[in-house]
Structure formats: C-alpha cells, structure tokens
N, C-alpha and C positions, 0 to 999 in steps of 0.2 A: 604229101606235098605241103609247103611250108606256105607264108601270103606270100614273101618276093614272089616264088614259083608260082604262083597263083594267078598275080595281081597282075604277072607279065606278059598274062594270055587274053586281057582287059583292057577298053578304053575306058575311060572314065565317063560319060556321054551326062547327066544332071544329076543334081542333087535335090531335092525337095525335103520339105518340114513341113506338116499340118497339124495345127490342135484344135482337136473338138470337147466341148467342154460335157462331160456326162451328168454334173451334179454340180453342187455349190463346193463340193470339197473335192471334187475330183477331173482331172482333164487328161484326156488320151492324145499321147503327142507321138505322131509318127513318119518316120524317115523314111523315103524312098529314096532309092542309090539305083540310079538305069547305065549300065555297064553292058558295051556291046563285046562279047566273047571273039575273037578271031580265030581260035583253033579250030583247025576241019576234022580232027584226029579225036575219035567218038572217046575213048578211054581218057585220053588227055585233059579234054569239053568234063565229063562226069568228076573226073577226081578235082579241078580248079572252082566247079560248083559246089562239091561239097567241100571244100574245102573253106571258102566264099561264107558256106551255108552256118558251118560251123562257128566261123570267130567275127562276121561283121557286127552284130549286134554290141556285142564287147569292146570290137576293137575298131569303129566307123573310121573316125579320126584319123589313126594310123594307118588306115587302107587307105583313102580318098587322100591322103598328104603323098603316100607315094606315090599314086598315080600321077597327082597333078605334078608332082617335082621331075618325075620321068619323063613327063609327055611333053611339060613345061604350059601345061592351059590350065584355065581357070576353070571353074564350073559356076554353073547357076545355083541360086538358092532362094527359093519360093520370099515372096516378100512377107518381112512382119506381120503381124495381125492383131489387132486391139485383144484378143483373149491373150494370146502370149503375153502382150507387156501389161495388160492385170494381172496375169499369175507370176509375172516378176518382180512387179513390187508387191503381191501376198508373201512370195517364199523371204524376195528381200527383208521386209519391214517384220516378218516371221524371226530371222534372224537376229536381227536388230532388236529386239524386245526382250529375244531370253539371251541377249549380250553372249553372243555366240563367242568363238575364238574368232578371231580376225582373217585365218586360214578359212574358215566357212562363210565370209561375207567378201574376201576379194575375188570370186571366183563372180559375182554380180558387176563386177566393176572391169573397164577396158581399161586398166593400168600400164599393160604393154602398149598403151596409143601414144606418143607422143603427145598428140592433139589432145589426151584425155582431163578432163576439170571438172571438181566437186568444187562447190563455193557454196559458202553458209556466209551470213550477214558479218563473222567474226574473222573468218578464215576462207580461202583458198589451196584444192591441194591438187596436184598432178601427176603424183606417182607413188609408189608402193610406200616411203618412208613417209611420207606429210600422212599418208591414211594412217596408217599404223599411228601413230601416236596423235593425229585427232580422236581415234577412237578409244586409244588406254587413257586418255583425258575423258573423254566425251563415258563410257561406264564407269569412273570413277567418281564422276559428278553425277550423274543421274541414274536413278532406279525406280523400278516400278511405270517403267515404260508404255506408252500404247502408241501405237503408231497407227493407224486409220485413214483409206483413202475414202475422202466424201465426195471427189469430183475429178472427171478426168476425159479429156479428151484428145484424139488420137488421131495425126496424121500421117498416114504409111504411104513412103515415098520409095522406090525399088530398091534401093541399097538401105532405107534407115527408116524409122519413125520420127517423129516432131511430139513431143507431149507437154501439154498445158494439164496441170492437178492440181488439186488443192486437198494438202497432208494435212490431217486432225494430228496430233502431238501431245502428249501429254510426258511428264515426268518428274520426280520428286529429286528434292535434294535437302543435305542436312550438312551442318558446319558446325564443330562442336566452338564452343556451348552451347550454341542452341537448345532450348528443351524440346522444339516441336519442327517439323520437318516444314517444305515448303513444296506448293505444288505450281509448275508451270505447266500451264495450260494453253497452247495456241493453235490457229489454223495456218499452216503454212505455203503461200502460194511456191508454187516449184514449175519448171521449167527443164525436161528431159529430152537429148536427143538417144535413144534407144537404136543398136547394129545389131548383129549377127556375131556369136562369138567364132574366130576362125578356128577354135577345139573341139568346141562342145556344139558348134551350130546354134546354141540357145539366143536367145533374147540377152544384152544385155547393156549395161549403160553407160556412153561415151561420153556425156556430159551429164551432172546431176547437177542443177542450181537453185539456190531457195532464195527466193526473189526478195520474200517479204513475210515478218510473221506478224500476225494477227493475234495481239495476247486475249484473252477472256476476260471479262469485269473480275476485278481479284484475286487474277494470276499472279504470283510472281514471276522475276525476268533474271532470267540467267545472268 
C-alpha cells in the first residue's frame, strides 16, 4: 500500500511539536501527528498503519499537505516555545559563522512570505535575490566571525513569537594594502517576529531587524 492509498483511510485530526532541551548541546524535538483511521476492514486498518508507520518520520510534510489539501482543513500546531527559538538562532548564527552556502541559511528564513523582511541599519531585503547577494557581500567582507546571543526575550503568541535580543557580533575585515586587518566589534539590538515553517513545522523567522548597533571602545565600523 502506497501514502495516497494510505492516507485516504485518514483524517488529519492535530498536529503538535515539543522540544525538551536534554543538555547544553542537545534538544529532543518531537512530532505528534493524531490521525483518526475510518476503515472498519481489520486487514485494510493493519496494512495503512504500517504503512503510516514505515514513511512518516521521513516523509511528515508530504503526508499532512495531502491530507489537508484533500479534506481542504487546516490543522493546529502547538504554539512556539522560548527553547525552540534559542535553538534557532544557535543553529542560525551556527551557520552564519562558518559562512555556510546560502542553500543552508535560507531554510532559517520565511522568504516565500510575502510580508517577509531582514533589515540591517544599511540595507533592507525581502526575498530570496536581496539575501542571496547581501550575503556573497556580507562573507566577502567579514571573517572570523562570532555571533553570540547575550540577551533575549520571548513573546509566544498562538500563531507566532515577538522577540526582543541583543546579538554580541564580532568580525574582521582587511582591504589591500592594508598591512593589518580590522576588527568590528558590537552588540546588536534585534527585533524578531519568529512562525512555524509550513514544511518543516520548525521555528523560523518572518521578520529579522537590527535596530541598532552598539560599537565597542575601539572597534572599527563597517
């Protein structure tokens, strides 16, 4: 039995997402999918559960999209939670530091949102093309990276978060001739509204704005 044939013996009934953090490096994030069966037919019932059993873990997404596209409803999804959106700006700003390919940083970002907007004190961007080349700018200028959250607080609203941070920042940069490199040093006040991604379910951010940077006695400024 194939998911179509599966999936059609299925309502879709919730979706949920919890993460329990186990360590400083580590967090257990897990999906519940409650799907009410309607087959009365015992063989029918056993093969669509294992069938269910075998490919959700791999393939969530594409099971809960054809449900909800069949049935034409929506599902619920557990509200954000301050652990998720710390472990999204760790993996994000994780990212960001060892200047990832740009394929491994827009999967953080709601760039299919219309409504979606990064804003830095130089620039504003709102879809896949403004990122993309802030960012082959933005590692061609700076190296030796740290990005650091020193402060953050977190309002979970049913569909979204509200987050007020303040980003530690550091970065080098060098212009020939230069003999000696420069290092900008600052604390960055930021402003996030953090959703639900509708692929991956994860945490992820619809609006990223840096309000204000705070240079260090010393620092140089981009």
């Amino acid at each position: 039995m194939d998911i179509p044939e599966a999936t059609n013996l299925f309502i879709l009934y919730i979706v949920t997402i919890n993460a329990q953090k186990i360590d400083d490096n580590y967090t257990k994030v897990s999906i519940t999918v409650e799907l009410v069966l309607q087959s009365q037919n015992r063989e029918e019932r056993a093969q669509a559960l294992q069938t269910l059993k075998a490919y959700l873990p791999k393939r969530i997404g594409e099971i809960i999209k054809f449900l909800q596209h069949r049935d034409g409803q929506g599902f619920k999804l557990a509200s954000l939670s301050e652990l998720e959106i710390s472990q999204l700006a760790q993996d994000f700003y994780e990212k960001l530091d060892q200047h990832a390919p740009p394929e491994e940083i827009t999967p953080f970002l709601s760039l299919a949102d219309n409504d979606f907007k990064m804003q830095f004190p130089s620039s504003t961007l709102h879809n896949h093309e403004e990122f993309n080349q802030w960012y082959k700018n933005a590692v061609n200028t700076f190296y030796d990276e740290i990005h650091a959250v020193k402060e953050m607080t977190v309002k979970c609203q049913a569909d979204r978060a509200d987050v007020n941070a303040i980003i530690h920042w550091e970065g080098s940069t060098w212009k020939a001739p230069n003999a000696y490199s420069k290092r900008v040093v600052a604390d960055a006040q930021h402003g996030w509204e953090v959703v639900r991604s509708p692929d991956t379910f994860k945490p992820i951010y619809k609006s990223y704005i840096v309000h204000k940077l705070d240079f260090a006695p010393g620092s140089s400024k981009p």
